[in-house]
matplotlib code that plots the C-alpha trace (Angstrom):
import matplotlib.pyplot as plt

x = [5.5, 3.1, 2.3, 5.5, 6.2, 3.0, 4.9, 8.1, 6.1, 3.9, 7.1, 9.3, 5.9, 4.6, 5.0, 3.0, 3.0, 1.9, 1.9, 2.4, 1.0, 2.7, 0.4, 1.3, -0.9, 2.1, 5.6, 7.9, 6.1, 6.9, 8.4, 8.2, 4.8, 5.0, 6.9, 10.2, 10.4, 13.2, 11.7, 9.7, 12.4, 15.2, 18.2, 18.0, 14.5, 15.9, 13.3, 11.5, 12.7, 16.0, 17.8, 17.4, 13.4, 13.2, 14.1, 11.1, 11.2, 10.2, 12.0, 15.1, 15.6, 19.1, 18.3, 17.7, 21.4, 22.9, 22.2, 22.5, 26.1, 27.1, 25.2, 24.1, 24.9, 26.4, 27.8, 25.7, 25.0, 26.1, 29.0, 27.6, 25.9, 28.1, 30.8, 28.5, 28.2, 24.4, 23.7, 20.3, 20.1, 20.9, 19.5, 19.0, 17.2, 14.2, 15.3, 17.2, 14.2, 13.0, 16.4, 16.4, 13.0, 13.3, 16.6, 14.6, 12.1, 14.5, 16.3, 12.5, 11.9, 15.4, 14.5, 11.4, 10.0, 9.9, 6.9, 6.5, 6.8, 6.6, 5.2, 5.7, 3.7, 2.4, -1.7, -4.6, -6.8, -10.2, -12.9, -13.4, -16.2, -16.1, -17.8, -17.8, -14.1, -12.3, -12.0, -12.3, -9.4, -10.5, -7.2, -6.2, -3.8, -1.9, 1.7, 2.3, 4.7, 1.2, -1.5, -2.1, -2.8, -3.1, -6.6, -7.8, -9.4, -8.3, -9.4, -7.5, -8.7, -7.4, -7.6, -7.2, -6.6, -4.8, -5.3, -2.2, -3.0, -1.4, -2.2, -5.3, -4.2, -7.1, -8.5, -7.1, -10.5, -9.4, -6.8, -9.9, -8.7, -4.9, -4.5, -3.2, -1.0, 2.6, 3.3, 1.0, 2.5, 0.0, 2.2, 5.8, 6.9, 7.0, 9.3, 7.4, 7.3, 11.6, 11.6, 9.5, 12.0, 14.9, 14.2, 13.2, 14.7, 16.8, 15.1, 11.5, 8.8, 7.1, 4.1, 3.5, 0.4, 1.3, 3.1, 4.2, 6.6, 5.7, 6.0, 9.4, 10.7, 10.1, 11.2, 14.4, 15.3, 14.7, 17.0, 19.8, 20.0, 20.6, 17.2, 17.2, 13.7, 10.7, 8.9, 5.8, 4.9, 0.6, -1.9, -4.8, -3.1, 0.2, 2.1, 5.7, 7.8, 9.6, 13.4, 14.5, 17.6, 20.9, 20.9, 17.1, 16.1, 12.5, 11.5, 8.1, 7.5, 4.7, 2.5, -0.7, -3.4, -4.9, -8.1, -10.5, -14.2, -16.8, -19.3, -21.3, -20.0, -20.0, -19.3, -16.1, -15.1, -15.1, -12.9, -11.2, -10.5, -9.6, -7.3, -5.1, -5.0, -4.0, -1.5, 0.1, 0.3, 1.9, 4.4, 5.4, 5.4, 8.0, 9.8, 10.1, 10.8, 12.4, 15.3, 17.0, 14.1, 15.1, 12.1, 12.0, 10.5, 8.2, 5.2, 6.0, 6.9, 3.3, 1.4, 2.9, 2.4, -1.5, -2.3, -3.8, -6.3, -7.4, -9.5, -11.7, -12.0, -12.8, -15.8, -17.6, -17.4, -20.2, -18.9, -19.8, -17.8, -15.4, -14.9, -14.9, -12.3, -10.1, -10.3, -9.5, -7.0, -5.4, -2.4, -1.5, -1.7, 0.7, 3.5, 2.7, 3.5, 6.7, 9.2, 11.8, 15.4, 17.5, 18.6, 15.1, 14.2, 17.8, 17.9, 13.9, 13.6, 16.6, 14.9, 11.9, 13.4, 14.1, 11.0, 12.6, 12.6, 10.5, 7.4, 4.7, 1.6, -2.0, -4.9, -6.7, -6.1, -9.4, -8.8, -6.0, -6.2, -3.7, -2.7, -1.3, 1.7, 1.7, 1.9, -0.5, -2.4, -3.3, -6.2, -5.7, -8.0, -6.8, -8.6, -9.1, -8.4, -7.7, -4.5, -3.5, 0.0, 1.3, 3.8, 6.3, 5.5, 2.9, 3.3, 0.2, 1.2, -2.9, -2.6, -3.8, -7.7, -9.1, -12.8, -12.8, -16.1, -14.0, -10.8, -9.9, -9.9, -12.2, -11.6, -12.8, -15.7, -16.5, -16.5, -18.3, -20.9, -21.2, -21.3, -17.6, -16.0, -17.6, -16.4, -15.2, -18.3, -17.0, -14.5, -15.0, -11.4, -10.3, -13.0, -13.9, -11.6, -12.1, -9.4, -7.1, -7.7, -10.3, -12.6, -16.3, -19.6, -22.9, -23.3, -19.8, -18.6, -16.0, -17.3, -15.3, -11.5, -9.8, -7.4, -6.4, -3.1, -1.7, -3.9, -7.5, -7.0, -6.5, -9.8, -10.0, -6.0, -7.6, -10.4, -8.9, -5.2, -5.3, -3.2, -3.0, -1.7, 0.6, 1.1, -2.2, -1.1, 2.4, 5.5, 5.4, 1.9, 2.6, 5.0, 2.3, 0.1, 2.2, 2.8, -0.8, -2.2, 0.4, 0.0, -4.0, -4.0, -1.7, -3.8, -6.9, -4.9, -2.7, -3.7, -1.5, -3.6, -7.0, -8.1, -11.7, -9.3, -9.1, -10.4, -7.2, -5.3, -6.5, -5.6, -2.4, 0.5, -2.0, -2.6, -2.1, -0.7, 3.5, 4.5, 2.4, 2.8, 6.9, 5.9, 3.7, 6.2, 8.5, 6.9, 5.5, 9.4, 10.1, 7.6, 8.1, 12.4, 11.0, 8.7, 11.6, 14.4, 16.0, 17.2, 15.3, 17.3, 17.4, 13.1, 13.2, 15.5, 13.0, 10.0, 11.0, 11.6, 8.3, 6.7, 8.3, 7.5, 3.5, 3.8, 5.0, 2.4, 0.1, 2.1, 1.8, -2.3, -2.9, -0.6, -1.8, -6.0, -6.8, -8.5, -5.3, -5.8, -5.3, -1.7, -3.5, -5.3, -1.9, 0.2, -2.7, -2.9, 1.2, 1.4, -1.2, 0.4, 3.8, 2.3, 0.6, 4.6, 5.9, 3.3, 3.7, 3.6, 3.9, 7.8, 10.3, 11.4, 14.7, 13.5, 11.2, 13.9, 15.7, 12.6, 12.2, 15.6, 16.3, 19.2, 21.9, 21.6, 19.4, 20.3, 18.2, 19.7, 18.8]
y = [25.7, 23.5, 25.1, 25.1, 21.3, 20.7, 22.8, 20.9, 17.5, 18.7, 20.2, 16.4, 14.4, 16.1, 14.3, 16.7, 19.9, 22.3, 25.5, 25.6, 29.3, 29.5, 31.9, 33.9, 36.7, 37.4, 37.8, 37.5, 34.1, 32.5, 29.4, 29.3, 30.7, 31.9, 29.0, 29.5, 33.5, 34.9, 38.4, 36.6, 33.8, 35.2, 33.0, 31.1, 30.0, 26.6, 23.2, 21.8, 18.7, 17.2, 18.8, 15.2, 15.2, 18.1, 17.1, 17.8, 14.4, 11.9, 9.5, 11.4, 11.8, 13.4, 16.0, 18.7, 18.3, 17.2, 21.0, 22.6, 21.4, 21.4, 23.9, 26.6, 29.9, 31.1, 34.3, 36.1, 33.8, 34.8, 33.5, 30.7, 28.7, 30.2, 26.9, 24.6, 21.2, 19.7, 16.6, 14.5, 14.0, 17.9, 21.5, 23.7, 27.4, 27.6, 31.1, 28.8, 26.5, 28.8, 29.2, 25.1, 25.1, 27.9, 25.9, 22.7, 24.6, 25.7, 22.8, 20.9, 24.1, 23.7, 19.7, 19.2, 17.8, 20.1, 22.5, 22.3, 25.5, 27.6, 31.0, 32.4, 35.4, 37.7, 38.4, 37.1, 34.6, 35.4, 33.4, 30.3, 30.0, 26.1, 26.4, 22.4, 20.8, 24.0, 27.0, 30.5, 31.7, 35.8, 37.5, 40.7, 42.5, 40.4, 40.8, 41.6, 38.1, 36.3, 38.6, 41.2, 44.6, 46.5, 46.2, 45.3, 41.5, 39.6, 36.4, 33.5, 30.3, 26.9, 23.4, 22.3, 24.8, 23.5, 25.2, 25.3, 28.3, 26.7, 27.7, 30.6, 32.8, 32.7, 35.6, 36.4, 37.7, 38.3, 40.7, 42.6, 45.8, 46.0, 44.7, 48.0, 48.4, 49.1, 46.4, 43.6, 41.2, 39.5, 37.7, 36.6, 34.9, 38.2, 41.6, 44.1, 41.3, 40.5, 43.8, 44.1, 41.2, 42.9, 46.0, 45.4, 46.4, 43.4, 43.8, 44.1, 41.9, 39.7, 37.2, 35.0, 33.5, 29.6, 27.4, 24.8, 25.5, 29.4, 30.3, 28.7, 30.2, 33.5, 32.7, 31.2, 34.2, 36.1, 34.3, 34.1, 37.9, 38.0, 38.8, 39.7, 40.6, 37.8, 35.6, 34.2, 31.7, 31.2, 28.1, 26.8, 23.5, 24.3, 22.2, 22.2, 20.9, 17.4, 17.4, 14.9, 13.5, 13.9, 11.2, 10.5, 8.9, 8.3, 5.0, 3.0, 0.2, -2.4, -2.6, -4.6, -2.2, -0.6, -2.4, 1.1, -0.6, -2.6, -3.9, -0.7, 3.2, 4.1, 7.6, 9.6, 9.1, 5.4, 6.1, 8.4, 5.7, 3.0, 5.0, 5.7, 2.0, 1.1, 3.9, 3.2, -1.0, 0.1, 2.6, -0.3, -2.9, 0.1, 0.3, -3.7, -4.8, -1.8, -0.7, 1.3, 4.0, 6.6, 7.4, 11.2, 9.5, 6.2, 8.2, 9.4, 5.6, 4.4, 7.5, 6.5, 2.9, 3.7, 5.8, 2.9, 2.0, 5.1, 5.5, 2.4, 3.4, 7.3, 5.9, 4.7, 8.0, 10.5, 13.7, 16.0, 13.7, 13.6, 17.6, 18.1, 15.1, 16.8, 20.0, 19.3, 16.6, 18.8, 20.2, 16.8, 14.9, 17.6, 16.6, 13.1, 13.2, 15.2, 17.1, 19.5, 20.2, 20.6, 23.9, 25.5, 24.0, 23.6, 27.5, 27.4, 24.4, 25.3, 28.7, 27.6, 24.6, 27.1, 29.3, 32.7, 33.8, 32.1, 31.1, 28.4, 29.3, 27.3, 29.2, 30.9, 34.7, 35.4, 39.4, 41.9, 45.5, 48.5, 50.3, 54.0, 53.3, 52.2, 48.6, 45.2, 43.7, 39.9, 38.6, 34.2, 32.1, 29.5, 26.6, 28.2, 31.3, 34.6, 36.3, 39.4, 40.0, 42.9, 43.0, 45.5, 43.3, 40.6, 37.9, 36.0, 32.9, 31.9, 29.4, 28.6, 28.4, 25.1, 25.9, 27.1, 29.1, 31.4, 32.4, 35.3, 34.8, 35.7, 32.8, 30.5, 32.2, 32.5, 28.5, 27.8, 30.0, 28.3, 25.2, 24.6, 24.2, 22.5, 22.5, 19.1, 17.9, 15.0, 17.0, 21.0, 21.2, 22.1, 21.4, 18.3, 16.3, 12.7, 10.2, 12.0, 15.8, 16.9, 19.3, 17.8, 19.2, 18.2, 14.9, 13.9, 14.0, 16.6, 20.1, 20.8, 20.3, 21.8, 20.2, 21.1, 20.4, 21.0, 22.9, 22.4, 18.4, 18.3, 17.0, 14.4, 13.4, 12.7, 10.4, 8.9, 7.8, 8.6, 11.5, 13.4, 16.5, 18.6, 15.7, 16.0, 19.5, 19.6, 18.8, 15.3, 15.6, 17.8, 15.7, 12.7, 15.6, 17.1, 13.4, 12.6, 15.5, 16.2, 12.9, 13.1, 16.3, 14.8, 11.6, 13.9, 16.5, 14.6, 12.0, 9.7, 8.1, 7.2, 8.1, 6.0, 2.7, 2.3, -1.0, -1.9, 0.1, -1.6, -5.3, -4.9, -6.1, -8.5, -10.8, -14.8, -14.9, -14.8, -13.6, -11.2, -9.9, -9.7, -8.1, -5.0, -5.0, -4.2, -1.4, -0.1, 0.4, 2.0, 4.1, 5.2, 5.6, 7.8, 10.5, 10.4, 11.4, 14.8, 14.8, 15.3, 13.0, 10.2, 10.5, 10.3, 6.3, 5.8, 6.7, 4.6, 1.7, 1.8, 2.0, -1.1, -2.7, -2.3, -3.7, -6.7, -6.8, -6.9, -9.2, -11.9, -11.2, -11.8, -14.8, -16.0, -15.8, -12.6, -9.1, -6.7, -3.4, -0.3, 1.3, 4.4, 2.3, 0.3, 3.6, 5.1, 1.3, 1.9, 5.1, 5.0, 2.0, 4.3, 7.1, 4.6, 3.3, 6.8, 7.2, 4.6, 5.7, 2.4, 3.0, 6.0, 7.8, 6.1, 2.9, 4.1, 4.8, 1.7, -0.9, 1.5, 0.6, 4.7, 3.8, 4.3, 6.9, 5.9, 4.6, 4.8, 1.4, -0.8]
z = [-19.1, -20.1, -23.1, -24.1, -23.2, -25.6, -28.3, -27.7, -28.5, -31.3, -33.1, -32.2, -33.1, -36.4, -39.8, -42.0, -42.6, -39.1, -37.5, -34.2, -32.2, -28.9, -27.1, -24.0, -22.3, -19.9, -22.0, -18.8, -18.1, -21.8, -21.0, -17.4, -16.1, -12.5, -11.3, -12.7, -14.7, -14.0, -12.8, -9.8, -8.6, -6.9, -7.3, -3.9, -5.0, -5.7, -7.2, -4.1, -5.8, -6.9, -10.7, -11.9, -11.7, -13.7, -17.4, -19.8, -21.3, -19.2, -21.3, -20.9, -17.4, -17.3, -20.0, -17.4, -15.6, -18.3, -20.3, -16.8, -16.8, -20.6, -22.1, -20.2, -20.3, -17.2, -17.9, -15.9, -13.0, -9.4, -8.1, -5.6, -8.9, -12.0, -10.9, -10.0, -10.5, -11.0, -9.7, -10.1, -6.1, -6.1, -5.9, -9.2, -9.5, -10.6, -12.9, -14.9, -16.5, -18.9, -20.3, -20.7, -22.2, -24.7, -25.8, -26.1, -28.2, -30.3, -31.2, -31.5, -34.3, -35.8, -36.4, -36.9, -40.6, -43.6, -43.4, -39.5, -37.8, -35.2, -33.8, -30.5, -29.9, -26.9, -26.7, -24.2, -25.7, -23.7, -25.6, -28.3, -30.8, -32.2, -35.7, -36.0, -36.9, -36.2, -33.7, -33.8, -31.2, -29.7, -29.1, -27.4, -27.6, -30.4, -31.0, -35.0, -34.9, -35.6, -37.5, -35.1, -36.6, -32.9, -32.7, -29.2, -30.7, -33.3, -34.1, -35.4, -37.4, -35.6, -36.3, -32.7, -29.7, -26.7, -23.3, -21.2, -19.0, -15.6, -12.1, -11.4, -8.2, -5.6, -4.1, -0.2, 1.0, 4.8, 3.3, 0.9, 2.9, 1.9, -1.4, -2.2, 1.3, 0.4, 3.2, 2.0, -1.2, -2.6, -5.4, -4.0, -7.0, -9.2, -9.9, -7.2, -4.6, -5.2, -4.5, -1.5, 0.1, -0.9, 0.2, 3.6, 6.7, 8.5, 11.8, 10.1, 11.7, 8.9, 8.9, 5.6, 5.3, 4.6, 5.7, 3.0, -0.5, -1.4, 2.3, 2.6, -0.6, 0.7, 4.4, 2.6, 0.6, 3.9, 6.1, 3.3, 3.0, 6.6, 8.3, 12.0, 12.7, 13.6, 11.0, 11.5, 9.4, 9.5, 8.3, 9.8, 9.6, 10.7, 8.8, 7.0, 4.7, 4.9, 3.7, 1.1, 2.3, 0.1, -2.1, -2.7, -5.8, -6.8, -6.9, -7.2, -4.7, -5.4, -2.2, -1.3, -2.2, 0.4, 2.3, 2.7, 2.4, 2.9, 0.8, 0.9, 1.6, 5.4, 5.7, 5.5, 9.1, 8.6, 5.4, 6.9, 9.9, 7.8, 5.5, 8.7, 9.9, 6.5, 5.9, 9.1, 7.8, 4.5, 6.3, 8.5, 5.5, 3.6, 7.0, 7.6, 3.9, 2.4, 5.0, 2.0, 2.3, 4.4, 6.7, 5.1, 1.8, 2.9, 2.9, 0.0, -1.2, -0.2, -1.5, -5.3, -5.1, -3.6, -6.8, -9.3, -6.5, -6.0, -8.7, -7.7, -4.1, -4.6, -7.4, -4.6, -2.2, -2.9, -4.7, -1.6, 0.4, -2.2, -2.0, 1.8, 2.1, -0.3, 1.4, 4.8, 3.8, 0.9, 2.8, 4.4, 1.1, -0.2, 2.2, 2.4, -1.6, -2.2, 0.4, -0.7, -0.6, 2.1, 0.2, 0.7, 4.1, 6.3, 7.3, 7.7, 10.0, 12.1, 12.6, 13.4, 15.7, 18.8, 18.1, 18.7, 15.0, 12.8, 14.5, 13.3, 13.9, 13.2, 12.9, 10.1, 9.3, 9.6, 8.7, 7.9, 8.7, 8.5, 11.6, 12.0, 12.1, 8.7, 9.6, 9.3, 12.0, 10.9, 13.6, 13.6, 14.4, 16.4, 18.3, 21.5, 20.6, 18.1, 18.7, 16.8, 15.0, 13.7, 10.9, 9.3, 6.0, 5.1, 2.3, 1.1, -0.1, -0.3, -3.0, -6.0, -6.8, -8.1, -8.4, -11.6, -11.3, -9.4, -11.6, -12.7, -16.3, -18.9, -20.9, -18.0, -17.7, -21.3, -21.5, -18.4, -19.2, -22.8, -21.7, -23.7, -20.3, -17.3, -13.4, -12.6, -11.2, -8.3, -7.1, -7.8, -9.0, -12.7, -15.2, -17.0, -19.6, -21.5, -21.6, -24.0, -22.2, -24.5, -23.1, -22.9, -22.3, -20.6, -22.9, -21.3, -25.7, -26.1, -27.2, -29.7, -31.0, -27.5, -24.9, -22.1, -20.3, -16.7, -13.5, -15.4, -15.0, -11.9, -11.0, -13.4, -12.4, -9.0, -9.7, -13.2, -11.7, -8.4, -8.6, -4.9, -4.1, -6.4, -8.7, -9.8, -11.7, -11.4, -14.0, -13.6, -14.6, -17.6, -18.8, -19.5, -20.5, -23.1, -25.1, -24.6, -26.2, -28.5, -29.8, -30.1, -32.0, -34.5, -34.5, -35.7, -38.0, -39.9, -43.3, -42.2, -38.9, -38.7, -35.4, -35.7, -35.4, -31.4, -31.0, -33.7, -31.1, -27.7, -29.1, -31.0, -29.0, -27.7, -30.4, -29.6, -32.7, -31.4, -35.0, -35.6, -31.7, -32.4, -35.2, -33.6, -30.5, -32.5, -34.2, -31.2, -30.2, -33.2, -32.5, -29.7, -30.4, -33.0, -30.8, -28.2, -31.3, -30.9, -34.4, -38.0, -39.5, -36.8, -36.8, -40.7, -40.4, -37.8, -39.9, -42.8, -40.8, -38.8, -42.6, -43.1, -40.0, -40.8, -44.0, -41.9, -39.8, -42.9, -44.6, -41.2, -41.3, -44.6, -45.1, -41.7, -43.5, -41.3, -42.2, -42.7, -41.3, -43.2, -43.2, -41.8, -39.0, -38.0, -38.2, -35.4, -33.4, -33.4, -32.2, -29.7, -28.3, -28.2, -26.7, -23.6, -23.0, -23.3, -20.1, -18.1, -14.5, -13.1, -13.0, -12.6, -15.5, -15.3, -15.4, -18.5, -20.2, -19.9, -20.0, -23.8, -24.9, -24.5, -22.0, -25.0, -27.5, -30.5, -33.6, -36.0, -37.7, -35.2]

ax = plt.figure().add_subplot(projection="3d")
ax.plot(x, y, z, "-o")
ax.set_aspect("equal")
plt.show()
């Protein structure tokens, strides 16, 4: 998804001539990655949060429901969503998104300027050689669309590579034993594992290890085909999902930052101490001042608003602190930050409410062994003691892995062991990026022409913004990602920017000059209506305006006695500017739109 979000930007943003290569190792996952294909997400596998957060275009919050609605193809939906009516506050399935996203990529192909294009092709990229402005991309496996001849490698010239490879799968190790067990699932969200649901007896007795979104996704699809037998639902921290209520919006609140240390670094219980008497403050301040905010969300409410502190506070905690805070906090964080749907979590909660069929259990599955009688007996861990289940069916829902010098991917491991790649060194999650999502080596300069978007930030998300739990990776993440990057490669590939000007960039719309500061406002806007245009022709009236509007701002400087810039050095101050608004996290993406004067449709003459 990220990938293709990238894609979607690059084909919207690019004024020269480009060719875009979409790469994907796994076909079924073009478009969607594990999240949302359509093989792997039954249809009551539902957003954890509302249809209206899910719009690709952070600047176009209602894109999402508005093609769900109008342009969709529902021919072949089920009855229960084939007459439905989306809503932003509302639930949508997952299956659907790579349908929107291959549409949007589509119509960015379809309009973008004369000699930008785009190829989509299937093949596993597992290494990159930089030879000094360009890469050298290994492919296996290539699919004939973009130069492969059926060899096992081929390798492709690039002028920028952009890894967007989402989440790595960790390894279950207590289940080492039964990966192969025709009663263990070791990856829910795909073909075999829809199958393994679907297939199973009603009465069956099933444990899933995890207790947050993947766990209730399965439990949901479970309980919705009519299941009988008892669930047991297994984390060592035992917690679950909050429930959004019906007409939640996302809003940021400005809050008091948060008071969490002295003069000098005390240790991570004191932290840990402090955090919880300020948390509980702010949660009282949301509660007192805000009475609009349903309870469900204040904790989310004062996670967001806490996020441009956060940077400051975690510089001062040592990284092993760092990484041992983060992972016995991780889980908690999660639902502190987002909740789900009452779609996915109504028939889980009320299940679980009276105990007798879906049963939460804390404790950690410390080993899973087969039995005789062709079932699974988990041993869990718990506080005071280790009880043994045993299951008809077992569903891993073990996560994701973060520490990157532990994916499965030969890619991964071919840049880490280069040096081109390096694990995120203060918190052990992702690898290390610079400000614009370059990859950069032990010098802390980037290694070569390569960004990365999405799961690999993670780290850096956490200690650069503040970004905790999922939307440290997540879509809102890859959202800011995918016009960030997009936006960078074009700065460095294309004649018409030069890249070296950011100190031109830093002070533009800050000049105490009030003309000239009207002036690159108002190109900034135009530059930013322009990246957000759907249409060719609307980004062309754009373009030629902008051009007009830095001649301006050279005409002001030099009649004013200054130093005029170079058209190439305003054009890069203007869109970097453009691409920092088209970012801006200190509001929601509806308020974006309407503080960028993207709240009517865009016209091009004004």
């Amino acid at each position: 998804m990220g990938g293709t979000a990238t894609a979607i930007r690059l084909l919207r943003f690019a004024r020269e001539p480009l060719q875009v290569v979409l790469l994907e190792r796994h076909p079924e996952y073009r478009g969607a990655g594990v999240a949302y294909h359509r093989a792997g997400n039954h249809w009551h596998h539902v957003f954890n949060i509302q249809a209206g957060r899910m719009s690709v275009f952070r600047e176009d919050v209602d894109d999402f429901v508005s093609w769900a609605n109008h342009e969709a193809d529902r021919i072949d939906w089920p009855a229960e969503w084939r007459s439905f009516k989306f809503t932003e506050s509302g639930p949508a399935p997952r299956r659907i998104y790579p349908d929107y996203l291959a549409s949007r990529l589509a119509e960015a192909a379809r309009e973008a300027s004369e000699g930008v294009t785009l190829v989509e092709a299937d093949g596993e990229v597992v290494d990159l050689e930089v030879l000094g402005d360009h890469v050298h991309v290994v492919v296996e496996n290539l699919s004939p669309s973009a130069g492969g001849d059926g060899t096992d490698r081929t390798v492709l010239e690039a002028d920028h590579v952009i890894l967007a490879t989402g989440l790595e799968t960790k390894r279950p190790f207590f289940a080492a034993g039964v990966m192969d067990h025709p009663s263990f699932v070791r990856h829910p969200y795909s073909e075999t594992g829809i199958e393994r649901f679907l297939g199973l007896r009603q009465d069956a007795v099933v444990a899933v290890v995890g207790t947050l979104l993947s766990a209730y996704d399965s439990v949901t699809l479970l309980l919705r085909r009519g299941h009988t037998g008892k669930i047991y639902m297994i984390s060592r921290s035992g917690l679950t999902l909050r429930t959004y209520p019906p007409d939640h919006q996302h809003r940021v609140l400005s809050l008091p930052p948060p008071r969490l240390h002295n003069d000098v670094y005390e240790g991570r219980e004191d932290l840990v101490r402090r955090f919880k008497d300020e948390w509980e403050r702010a949660c009282a301040t949301v509660a007192s001042d805000y009475p609009e905010v349903s309870p469900a969300v204040i904790t989310e409410r004062v996670a967001k608003s806490w996020e441009p502190y956060l940077p400051e506070i975690l510089e001062r905690v040592p990284s092993s602190d760092l990484r041992s805070l983060l992972d016995s906090y991780g889980s908690l964080l999660a639902i502190l930050r987002v909740g789900a749907v009452a779609y996915t979590t109504e028939m889980v909660d009320a299940a679980m409410a009276d105990g007798r069929q879906v049963i939460l259990t804390a404790g950690r599955v410390e080993e899973i062994r087969s039995a005789e009688a062709g079932t699974l007996v988990l041993s869990v861990a718990g506080q005071a003691s280790t009880q043994t289940i045993e299951a008809d069916l077992v569903i891993s829902n073990f996560g994701r892995e973060s520490d990157y010098e532990r994916v499965d991917s030969p890619l991964w491991a071919n840049l880490l062991r280069r040096e081109i790649a390096l694990p995120h060194r203060r918190t052990g999650r992702g690898v290390e990026v610079d400000g614009r999502g370059n990859l950069v080596g032990p010098t802390g300069d980037p290694t070569g022409p390569i960004s990365v978007i999405g799961g690999p930030r993670e780290g850096d998300e956490i200690v650069r913004y503040g970004r905790a739990g999922a939307f440290a990776f997540n879509l809102a993440a890859i959202k800011n990602h995918s016009v960030e990057v997009a936006a960078t490669v074009l700065h460095r590939l294309e004649s018409c920017y030069d890249e070296q000007a950011d100190d031109v960039a830093a002070t533009l719309a800050g000049t105490p000059d009030r003309e000239a500061n009207e002036a690159a406002l108002h190109a900034i806007m135009l530059d930013v209506r322009r990246m957000a245009a759907r249409r060719r022709g609307d980004r062309q009236a754009l373009a030629t305006r902008l051009e007009e509007s830095i001649q301006a701002i050279q005409n002001i400087t030099a009649r004013k006695g200054g130093i005029a810039a170079t058209d190439r050095t305003l054009r890069f101050a203007v869109s970097a500017a453009a691409t920092v608004k088209l970012k801006d996290l200190s509001v929601t993406p509806r308020d974006l739109r309407a503080l960028l004067g993207l709240a009517e449709p865009v016209d091009p003459g004004n």
